[in-house]
C-alpha positions in Angstrom: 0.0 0.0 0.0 1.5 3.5 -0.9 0.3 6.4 1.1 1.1 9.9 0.8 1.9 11.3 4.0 -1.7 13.2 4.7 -3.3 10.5 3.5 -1.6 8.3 6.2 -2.1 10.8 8.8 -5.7 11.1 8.4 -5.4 7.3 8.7 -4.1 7.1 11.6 -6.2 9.9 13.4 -9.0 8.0 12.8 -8.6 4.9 14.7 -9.7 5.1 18.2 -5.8 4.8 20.2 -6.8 7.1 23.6 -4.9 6.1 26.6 -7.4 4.9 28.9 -5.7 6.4 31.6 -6.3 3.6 34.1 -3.8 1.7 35.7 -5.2 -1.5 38.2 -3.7 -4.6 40.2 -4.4 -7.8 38.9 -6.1 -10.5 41.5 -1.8 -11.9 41.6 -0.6 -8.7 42.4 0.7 -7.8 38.9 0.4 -3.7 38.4 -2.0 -3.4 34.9 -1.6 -0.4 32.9 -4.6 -0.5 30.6 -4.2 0.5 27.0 -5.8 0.9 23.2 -2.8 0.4 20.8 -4.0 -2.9 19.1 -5.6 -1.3 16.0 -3.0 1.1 15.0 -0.1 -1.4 15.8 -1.9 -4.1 13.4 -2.2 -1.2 11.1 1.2 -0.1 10.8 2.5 -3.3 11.0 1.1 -4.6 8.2 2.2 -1.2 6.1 5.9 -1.7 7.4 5.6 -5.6 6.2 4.4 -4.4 2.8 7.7 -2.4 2.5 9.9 -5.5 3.5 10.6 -5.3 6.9 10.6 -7.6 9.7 8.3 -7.2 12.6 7.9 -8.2 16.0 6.0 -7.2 18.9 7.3 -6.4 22.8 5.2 -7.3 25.4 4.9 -4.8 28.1 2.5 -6.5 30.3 -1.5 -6.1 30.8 -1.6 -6.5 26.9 0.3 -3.8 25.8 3.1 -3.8 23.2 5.5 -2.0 21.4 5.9 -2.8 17.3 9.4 -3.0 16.8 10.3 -3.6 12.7 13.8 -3.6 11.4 15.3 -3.9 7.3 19.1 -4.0 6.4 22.4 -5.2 8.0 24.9 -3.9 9.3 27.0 -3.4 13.1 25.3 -0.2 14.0 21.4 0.9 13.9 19.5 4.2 13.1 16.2 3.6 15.3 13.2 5.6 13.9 10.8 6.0 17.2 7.3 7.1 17.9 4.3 6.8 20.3 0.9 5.6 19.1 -1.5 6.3 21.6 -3.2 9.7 22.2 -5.1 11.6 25.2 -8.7 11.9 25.8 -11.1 14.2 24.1 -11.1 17.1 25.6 -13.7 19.4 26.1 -14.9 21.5 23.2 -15.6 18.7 20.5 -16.8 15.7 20.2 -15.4 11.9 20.0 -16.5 12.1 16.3 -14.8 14.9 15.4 -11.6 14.7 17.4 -11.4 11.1 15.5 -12.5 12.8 11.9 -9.5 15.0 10.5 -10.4 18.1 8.4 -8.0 20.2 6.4 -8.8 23.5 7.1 -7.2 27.0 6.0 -5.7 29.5 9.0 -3.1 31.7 9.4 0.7 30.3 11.0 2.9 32.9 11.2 1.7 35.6 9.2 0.7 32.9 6.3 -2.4 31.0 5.2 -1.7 27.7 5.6 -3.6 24.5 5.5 -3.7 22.2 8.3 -5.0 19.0 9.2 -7.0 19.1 12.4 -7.9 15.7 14.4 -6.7 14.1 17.9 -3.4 12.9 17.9 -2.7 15.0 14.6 0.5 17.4 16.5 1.2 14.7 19.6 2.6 12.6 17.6 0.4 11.0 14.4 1.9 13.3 12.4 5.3 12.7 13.1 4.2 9.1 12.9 2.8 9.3 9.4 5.9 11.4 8.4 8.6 8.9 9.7 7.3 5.7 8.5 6.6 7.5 4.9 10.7 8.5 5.0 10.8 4.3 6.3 8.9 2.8 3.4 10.6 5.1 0.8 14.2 4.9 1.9 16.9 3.3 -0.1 20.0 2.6 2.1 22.7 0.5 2.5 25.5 -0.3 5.1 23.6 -0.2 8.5 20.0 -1.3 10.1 17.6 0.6 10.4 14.8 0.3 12.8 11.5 1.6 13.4 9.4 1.1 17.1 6.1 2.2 17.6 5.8 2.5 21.3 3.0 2.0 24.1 1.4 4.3 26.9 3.6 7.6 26.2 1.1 9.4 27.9 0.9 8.0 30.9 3.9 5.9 32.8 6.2 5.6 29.5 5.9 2.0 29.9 6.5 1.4 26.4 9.8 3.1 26.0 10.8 1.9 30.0 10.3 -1.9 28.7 12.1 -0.6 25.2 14.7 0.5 27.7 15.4 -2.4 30.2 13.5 -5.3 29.0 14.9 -5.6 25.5 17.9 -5.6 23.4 16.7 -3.0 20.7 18.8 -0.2 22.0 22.4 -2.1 22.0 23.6 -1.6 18.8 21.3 1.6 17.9 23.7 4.6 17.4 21.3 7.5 17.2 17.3 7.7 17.5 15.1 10.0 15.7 11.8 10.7 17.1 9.4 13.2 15.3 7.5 14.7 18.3 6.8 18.1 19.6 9.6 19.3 20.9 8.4 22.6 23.7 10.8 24.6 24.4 12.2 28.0 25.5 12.7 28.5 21.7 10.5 30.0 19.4 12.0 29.2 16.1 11.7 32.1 13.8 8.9 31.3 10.4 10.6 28.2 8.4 13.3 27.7 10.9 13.3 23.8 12.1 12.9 23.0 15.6 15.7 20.5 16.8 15.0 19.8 20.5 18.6 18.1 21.9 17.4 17.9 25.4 14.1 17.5 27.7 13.7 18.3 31.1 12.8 15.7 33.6 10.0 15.4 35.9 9.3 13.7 39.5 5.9 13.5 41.8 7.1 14.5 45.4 4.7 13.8 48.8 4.7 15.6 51.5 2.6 14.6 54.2 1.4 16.8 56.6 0.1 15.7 60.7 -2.5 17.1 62.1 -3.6 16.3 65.6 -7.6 16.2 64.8 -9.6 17.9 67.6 -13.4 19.0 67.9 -13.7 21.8 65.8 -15.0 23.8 68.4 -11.7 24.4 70.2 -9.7 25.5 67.5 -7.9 27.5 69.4 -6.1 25.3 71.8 -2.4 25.5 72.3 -2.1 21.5 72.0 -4.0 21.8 68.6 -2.4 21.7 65.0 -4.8 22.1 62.2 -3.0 19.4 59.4 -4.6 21.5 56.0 -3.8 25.1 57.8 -0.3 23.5 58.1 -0.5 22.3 54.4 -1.1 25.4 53.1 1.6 27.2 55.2 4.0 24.6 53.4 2.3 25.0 50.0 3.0 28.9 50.0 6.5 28.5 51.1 7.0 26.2 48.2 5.9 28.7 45.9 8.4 31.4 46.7 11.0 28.6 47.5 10.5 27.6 43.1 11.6 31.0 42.6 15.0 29.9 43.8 15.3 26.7 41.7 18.6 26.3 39.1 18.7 27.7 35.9 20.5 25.5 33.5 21.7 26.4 30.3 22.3 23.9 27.9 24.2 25.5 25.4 27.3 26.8 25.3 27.7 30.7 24.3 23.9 30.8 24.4 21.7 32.4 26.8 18.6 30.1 26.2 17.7 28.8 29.4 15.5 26.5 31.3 14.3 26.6 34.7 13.8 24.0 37.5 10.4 24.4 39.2 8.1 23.2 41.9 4.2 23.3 41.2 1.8 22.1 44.2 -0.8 20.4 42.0 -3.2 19.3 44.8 -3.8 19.9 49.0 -5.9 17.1 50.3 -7.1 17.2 53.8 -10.1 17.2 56.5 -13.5 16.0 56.1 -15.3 18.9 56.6 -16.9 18.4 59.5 -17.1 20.0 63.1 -13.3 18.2 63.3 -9.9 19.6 63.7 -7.9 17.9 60.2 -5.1 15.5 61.5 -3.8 14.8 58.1 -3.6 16.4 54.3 -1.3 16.2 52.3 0.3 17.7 49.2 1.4 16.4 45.8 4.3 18.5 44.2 5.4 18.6 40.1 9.1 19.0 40.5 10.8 20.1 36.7 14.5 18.7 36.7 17.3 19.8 34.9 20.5 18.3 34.5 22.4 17.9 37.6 19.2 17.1 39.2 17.5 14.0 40.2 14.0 12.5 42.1 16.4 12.0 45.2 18.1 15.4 45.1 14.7 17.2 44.9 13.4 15.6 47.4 16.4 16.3 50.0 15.9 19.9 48.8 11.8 20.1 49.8 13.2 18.0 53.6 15.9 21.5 53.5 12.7 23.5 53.2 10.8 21.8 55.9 13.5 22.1 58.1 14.0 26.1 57.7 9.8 26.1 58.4 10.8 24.0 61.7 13.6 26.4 62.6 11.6 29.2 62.1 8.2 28.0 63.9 6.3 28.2 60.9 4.7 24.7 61.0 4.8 23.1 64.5 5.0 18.9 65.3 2.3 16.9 66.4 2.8 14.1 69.5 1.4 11.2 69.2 2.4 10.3 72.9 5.6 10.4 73.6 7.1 10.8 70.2 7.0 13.9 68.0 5.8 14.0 63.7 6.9 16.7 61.5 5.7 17.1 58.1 7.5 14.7 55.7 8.3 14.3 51.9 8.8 11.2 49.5 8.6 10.2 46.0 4.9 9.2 45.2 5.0 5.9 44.0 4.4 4.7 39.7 4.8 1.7 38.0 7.4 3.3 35.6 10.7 5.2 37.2 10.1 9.1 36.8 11.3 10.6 34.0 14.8 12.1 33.5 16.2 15.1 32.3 18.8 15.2 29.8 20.9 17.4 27.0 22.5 16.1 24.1 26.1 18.6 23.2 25.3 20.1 19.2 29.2 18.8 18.9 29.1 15.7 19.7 29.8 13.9 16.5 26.7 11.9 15.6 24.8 15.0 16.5 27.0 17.2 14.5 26.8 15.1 11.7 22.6 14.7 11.5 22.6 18.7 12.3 24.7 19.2 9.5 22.0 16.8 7.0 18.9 18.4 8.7 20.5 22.3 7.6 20.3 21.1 4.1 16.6 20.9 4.2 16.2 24.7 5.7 17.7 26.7 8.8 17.3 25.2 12.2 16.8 26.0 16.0 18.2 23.7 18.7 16.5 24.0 21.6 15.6 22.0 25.2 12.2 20.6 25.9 10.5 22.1 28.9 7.9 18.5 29.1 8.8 15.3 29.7 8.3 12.6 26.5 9.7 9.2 25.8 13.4 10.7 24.5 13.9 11.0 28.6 14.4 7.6 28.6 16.6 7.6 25.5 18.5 10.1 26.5 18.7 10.6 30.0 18.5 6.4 31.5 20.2 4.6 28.3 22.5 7.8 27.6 21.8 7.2 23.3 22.1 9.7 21.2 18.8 11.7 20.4 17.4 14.0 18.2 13.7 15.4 18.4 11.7 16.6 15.1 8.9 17.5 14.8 5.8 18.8 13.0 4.9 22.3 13.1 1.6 22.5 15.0 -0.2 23.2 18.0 -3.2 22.2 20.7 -1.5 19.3 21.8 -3.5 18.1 24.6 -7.0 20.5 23.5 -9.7 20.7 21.4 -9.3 21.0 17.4 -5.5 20.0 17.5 -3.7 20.6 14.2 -0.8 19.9 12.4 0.5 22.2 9.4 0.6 20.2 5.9 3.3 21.8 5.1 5.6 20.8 7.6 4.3 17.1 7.3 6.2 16.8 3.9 9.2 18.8 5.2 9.3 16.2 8.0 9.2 13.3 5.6 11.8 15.0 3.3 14.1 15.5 6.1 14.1 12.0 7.5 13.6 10.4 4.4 17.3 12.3 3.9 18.4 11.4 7.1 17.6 7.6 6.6 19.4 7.3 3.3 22.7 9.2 4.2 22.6 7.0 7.3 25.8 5.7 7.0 27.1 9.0 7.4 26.3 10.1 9.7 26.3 7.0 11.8 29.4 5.9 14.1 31.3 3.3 12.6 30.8 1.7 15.8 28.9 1.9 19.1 30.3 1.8 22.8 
């Protein structure tokens, strides 16, 4: 079957992949992270067979699976790689239309510019459609190339953690090109390319705050600590305390920049009723930059709890003879969080794909301020990375769009990546 890249796009917007967001423990014990991949996996399988290559599925557990297809020989690997499922439909359309693209005609930088609108069409089924186009058309010789179509992105990364550690895929690969949406500080003037080299991580911190409980008519008692009035003394600390974060800057000479951060995304606490609350807690979205980690943030929100202590801002709770202060983990996932990484423009590989991509227009590097599946690339199996994308936007909202346009420079540019693959390749990986 030969597709034109819209064509395939439309495609592949139109079956039903939505993460189900749902995650559950089996009657053994066995953590099951529901999923909706089938169809499109069976779909692009069967295209990538068409074009000769070999397939092979990756089980991740719970049903879910990653497509992993490979054509050619050779010692080292060029790994095409993309996620397949989408989000929900969010508000402000309807399940029909999110899953019933439309071109339609507005205005991208200053130009009129047709789009294709559907869910899935920026995040990533358009960077799908363009990078297995460029792997059914390419010609190449002296190395493998790979192409994996990966699980539950938008949740746990599940599909790119069993990619990762339960799998061989990665040993020989040495660079991976993934055509997703690469955010960043950057805004990449009209017809510049993004290249995002880096993304920053992400971890879930805890903190859970005692309260001593109490009839709510004595709120006033000495021997009384109110846990959610305590919560939101810690929550407001935490916002000024984000202020001070690092700043990393990822390339050298340049001034762009990216900035660690810590978001309180929920207080739970109380019942509301005529009781004093003697628990809440708070769940914290902690950005990461290189140098950072899960562990170092959460030694940094302990440092913060301990200058509230010094300072008698939030007080401790006995329960008897032994005294409770607010305290901070890592929430608990299936997956290990997320990262952060930056790949140097100089390094060779790198260099040398720059170098092919700058045929095809002018560029931008940049670093990605979200977390995506090149985390795990990048910063757990340290492989060489480079992000292209579409140019589009609404990722994650109603009526999101991709532009046309950039769905043929996409193909164009890995299409010319794939075929001067053994150029830009290392003759041999470490």
């Amino acid at each position: 079957m030969s597709l034109d890249v819209v064509a395939l796009c439309k495609n592949l917007i139109a079956i039903d992949s939505i993460n189900p967001f749902r995650t559950e423990i089996s009657p053994t014990g066995e953590v099951v992270i529901d999923g909706k991949e089938e169809e499109i996996l069976a779909y692009c399988e069967g295209l990538l067979q068409d074009a000769g290559f070999a397939t092979r599925r990756q089980d991740c557990g719970g049903g879910r699976q990653n497509l992993i297809a490979e054509k050619g020989e050779g010692v080292v690997s060029l790994l095409l790689y993309g996620h397949v499922d989408t989000v929900e439909v969010k508000e402000g359309w309807t399940y029909e239309e999110a899953l019933s693209p439309v071109v339609r005609t507005r205005e991208v930088d200053g130009k009129a510019v047709e789009t294709l609108v559907g869910l899935g069409s920026n995040d990533m089924k358009g960077g799908v459609a363009a990078m297995l186009c460029a792997a059914m058309k390419a010609e190449f010789d002296g190395y493998k190339l790979k192409v994996v179509l990966g699980c539950d992105e938008e949740f746990w990364s599940l599909g790119s953690h069993c990619l990762v550690h339960d799998s061989d895929v990665l040993d020989d690969v040495g660079l991976i090109l993934v055509p997703e949406l690469g955010e960043s500080t950057v805004a990449p003037k009209p017809g510049e390319m993004l290249v995002t080299l880096g993304r920053c991580g992400r971890a879930e911190l805890v903190i859970d705050v005692p309260g001593t409980g109490g009839h709510g008519a004595e709120p006033h008692r000495r021997d009384r600590v109110n846990a959610v009035t305590q919560a939101a003394y810690i929550a407001v600390a935490i916002e000024e305390y984000s202020h001070t974060l690092p700043v990393y800057y990822p390339f050298p000479g340049s001034q762009q920049h990216v900035e660690s951060s810590a978001l309180v995304t929920r207080i739970e606490g109380g019942q509301g009723l005529l009781s004093i609350p003697d628990k809440a807690q708070i769940i914290v979205n902690r950005v990461l930059v290189p140098g950072e980690t899960p562990e170092s943030a959460q030694d940094d929100l302990e440092d913060l709890l301990l200058q509230l202590r010094e300072t008698g801002a939030i007080q401790p709770v006995s329960y008897g003879a032994q005294e409770h202060w607010p305290s901070v983990s890592i929430r608990p996932r299936p997956t290990p969080p997320l990262l952060p990484y930056c790949m140097d423009p100089q390094e060779p590989t790198i260099a040398r794909a720059l170098k092919r991509v700058k045929t095809h227009g002018p560029l931008q590097c940049g670093m990605g301020l979200s977390v995506a599946d090149e985390n795990r690339f990048g910063g757990e199996a340290k492989k060489p990375v480079l992000v292209i994308g579409p140019r589009g936007e609404d990722s994650h909202a109603a009526y999101e769009w991709v532009t046309i346009p950039s769905l043929h420079r996409l193909e164009s540019t890995y299409l010319d990546l794939i075929q001067h693959g053994n150029t830009i390749l290392p003759i041999e990986t470490t």
